[in-house]
C-alpha positions as a printed Julia matrix, in Angstrom:
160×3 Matrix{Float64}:
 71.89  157.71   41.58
 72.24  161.4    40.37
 73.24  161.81   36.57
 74.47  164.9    35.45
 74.29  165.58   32.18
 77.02  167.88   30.22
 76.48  169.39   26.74
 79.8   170.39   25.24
 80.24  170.92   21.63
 83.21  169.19   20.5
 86.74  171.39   20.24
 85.59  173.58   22.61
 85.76  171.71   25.92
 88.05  173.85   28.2
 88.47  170.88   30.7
 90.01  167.74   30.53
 87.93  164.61   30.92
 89.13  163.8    34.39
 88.35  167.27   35.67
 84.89  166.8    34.15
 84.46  163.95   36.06
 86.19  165.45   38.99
 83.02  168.18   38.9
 80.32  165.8    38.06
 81.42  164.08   41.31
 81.54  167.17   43.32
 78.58  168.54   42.21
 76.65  165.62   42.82
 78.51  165.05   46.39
 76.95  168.35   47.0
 73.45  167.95   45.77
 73.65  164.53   48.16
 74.7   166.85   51.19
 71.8   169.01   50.3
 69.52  166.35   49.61
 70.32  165.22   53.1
 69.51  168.36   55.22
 66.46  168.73   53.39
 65.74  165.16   54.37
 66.74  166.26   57.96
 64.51  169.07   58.48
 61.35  166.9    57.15
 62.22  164.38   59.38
 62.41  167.12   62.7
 59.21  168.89   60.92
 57.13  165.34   61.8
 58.89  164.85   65.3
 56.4   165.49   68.17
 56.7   169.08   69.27
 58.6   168.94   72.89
 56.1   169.11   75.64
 55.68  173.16   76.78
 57.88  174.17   79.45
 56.4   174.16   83.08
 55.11  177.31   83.73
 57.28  177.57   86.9
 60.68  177.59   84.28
 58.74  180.66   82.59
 57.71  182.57   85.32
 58.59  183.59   88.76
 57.07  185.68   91.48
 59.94  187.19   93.26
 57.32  188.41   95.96
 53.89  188.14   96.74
 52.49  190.75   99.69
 49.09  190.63  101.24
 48.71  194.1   102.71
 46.46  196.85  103.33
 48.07  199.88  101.43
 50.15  200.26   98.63
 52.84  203.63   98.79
 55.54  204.53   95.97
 54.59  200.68   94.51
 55.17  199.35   97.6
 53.68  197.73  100.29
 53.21  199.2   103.09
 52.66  196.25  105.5
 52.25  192.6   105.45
 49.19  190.77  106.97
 48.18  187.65  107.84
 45.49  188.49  110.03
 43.03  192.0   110.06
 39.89  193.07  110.94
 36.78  194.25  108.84
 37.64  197.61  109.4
 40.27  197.69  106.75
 37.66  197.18  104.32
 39.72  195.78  101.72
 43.1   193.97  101.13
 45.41  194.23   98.35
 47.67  191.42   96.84
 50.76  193.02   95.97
 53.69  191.63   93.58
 56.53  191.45   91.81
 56.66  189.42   88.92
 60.15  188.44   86.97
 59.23  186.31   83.76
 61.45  185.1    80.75
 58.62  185.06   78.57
 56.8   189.07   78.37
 54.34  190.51   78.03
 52.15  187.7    79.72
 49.75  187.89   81.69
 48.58  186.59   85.33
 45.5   186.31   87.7
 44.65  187.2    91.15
 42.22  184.55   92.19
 40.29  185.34   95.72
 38.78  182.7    98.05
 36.83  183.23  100.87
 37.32  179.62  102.84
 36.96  177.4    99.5
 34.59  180.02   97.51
 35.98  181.19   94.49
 34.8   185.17   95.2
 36.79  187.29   92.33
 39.4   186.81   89.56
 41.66  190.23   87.97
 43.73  189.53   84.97
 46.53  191.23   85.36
 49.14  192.36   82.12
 52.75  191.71   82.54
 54.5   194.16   79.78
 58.0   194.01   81.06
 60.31  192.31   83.97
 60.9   193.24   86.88
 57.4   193.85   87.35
 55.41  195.37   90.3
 51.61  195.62   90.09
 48.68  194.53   92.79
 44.67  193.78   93.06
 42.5   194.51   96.16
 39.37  193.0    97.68
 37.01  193.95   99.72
 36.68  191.38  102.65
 34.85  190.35  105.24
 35.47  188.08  108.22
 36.9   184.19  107.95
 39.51  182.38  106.47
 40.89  184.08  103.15
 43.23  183.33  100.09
 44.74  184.57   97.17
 46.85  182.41   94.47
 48.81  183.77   91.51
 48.31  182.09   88.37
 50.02  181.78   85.16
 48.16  182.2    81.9
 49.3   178.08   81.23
 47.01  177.98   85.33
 49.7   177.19   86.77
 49.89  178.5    90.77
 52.97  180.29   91.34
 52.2   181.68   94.44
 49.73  181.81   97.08
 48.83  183.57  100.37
 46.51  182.9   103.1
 45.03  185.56  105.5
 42.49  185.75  108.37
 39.87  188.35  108.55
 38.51  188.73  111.96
């Protein structure tokens, strides 16, 4: 129980008992509301933080390009099969996210050989931005992953 305690010399109370009363009781309904939302946000304070969003709610590739040139920051072609003579392929994209700047990787196989990995900044979306690789021949791939390492996209290629 709250007490409050009021000090008024005698003949010069301006308010009537009951309104005294009337204010003890408000102020102390007040104090309890207050008391209560304090209560409220200790309580939510020592909840278990929500697990972190997936990575594929915070981030989206609206298109992923394996090609061999890049023009005006854009792709010039689209392969899924080239020869050594290109010399080197570039993974081209377009990255929306909710949450920038981030940042993503461009991770290179050859067959199941991890064989290079470019961090690549995210400052804004829309985003457009690319890594290249020099190759040689067999089986290729390149994934997109999110800083969490999540895979958001990946493309396969064949380098003959």
């Amino acid at each position: 129980m709250v007490k409050l305690l009021l000090s008024i010399p005698s003949g010069l109370s301006i308010f009537s008992l009951k309104e005294v009363d009337y204010m003890k009781k408000a102020v102390a309904s007040v104090f309890a509301v207050f008391l209560l939302s304090l209560g409220a946000q200790v309580l939510d304070a020592e909840a278990p933080a929500a697990p972190a969003a997936d990575a594929h709610v915070s981030h989206q590739t609206a298109r992923v390009t394996v090609c061999t040139a890049v023009e005006n920051r854009e792709p010039v072609d689209a392969v899924t099969e080239t020869g050594t003579s290109a010399g080197r392929v570039i993974c081209w994209m377009k990255m929306e996210s909710e949450s920038v700047p981030t940042t993503v990787k461009h991770v290179w196989y050859a067959g199941d050989e991890k064989v290079g990995e470019v961090s690549l900044k995210v400052p804004s979306s829309p985003y457009r931005t690319w890594s290249s690789k020099n190759v040689w021949p067999g089986m290729w791939r390149v994934e997109v992953v999110s800083e969490s390492g999540a895979v958001l996209d990946r493309k396969e290629f064949k380098v003959n």
